[in-house]
N, C-alpha and C positions, 0 to 999 in steps of 0.2 A: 379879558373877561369873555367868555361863554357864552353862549344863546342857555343851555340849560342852568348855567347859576344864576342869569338873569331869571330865568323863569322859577328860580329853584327863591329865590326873593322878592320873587314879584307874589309868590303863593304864601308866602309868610306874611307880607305888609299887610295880605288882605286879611289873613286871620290873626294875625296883632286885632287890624282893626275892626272885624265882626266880633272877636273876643271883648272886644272896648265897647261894641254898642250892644252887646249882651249883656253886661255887665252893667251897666248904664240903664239900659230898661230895668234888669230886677230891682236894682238901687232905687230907682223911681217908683217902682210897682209896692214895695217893701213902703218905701215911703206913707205913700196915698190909705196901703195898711193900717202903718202907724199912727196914722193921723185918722182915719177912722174908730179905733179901738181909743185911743185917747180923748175925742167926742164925744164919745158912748158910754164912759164909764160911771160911774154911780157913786154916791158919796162915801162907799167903804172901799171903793177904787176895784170892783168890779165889773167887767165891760160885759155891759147888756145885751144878749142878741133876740133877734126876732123869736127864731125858732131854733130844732136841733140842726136841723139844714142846713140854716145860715151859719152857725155852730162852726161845724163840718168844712164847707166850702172857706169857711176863712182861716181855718187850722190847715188846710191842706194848703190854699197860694202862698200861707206861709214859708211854708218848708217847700214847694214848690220853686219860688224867687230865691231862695238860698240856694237850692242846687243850680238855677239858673245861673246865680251869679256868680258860683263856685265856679262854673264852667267855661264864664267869660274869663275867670280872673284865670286858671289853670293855661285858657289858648292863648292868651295874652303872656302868659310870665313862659311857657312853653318854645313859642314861636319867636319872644323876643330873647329869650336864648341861644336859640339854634341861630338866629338871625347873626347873632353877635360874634359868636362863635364863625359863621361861615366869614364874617366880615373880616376880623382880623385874621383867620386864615389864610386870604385870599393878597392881603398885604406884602 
């Protein structure tokens, strides 16, 4: 084994695991969401906001923590491919 496959796998573990704890935030972030909106909602199952603002800024972390999450799960399934790949190659 190589100083550059070491280092060519040492650069993927860490982006498996930054992909894992991006992933893991939105997951959590999306959560605290949902559990706000489901607090708030009103007996026709309407969730009540302050103002348009508040509106606004909760529509958008929405779809914000989705692409966040998208992005942990994409360098995650990405890296641990190529990982896998390199691994059994190297056999």
């Amino acid at each position: 084994m190589n100083s550059i496959d070491t280092q060519v796998k040492t650069i993927l573990i860490f982006a498996f695991i930054e992909g894992l704890v991006l992933y893991l935030i939105a997951g959590r972030m999306n959560y605290k969401k949902d559990k706000y909106e489901f607090e708030n909602r009103t007996s026709g199952g309407v969730v009540e906001s302050k103002d348009y603002k508040h509106y606004n800024r909760s529509k958008n972390s929405g779809k914000a923590f989705g692409c966040l999450g998208s992005i942990g799960f994409l360098l995650m399934a990405i890296s641990g491919i190529i990982f896998e790949f390199i691994w059994f190659m190297s056999k």
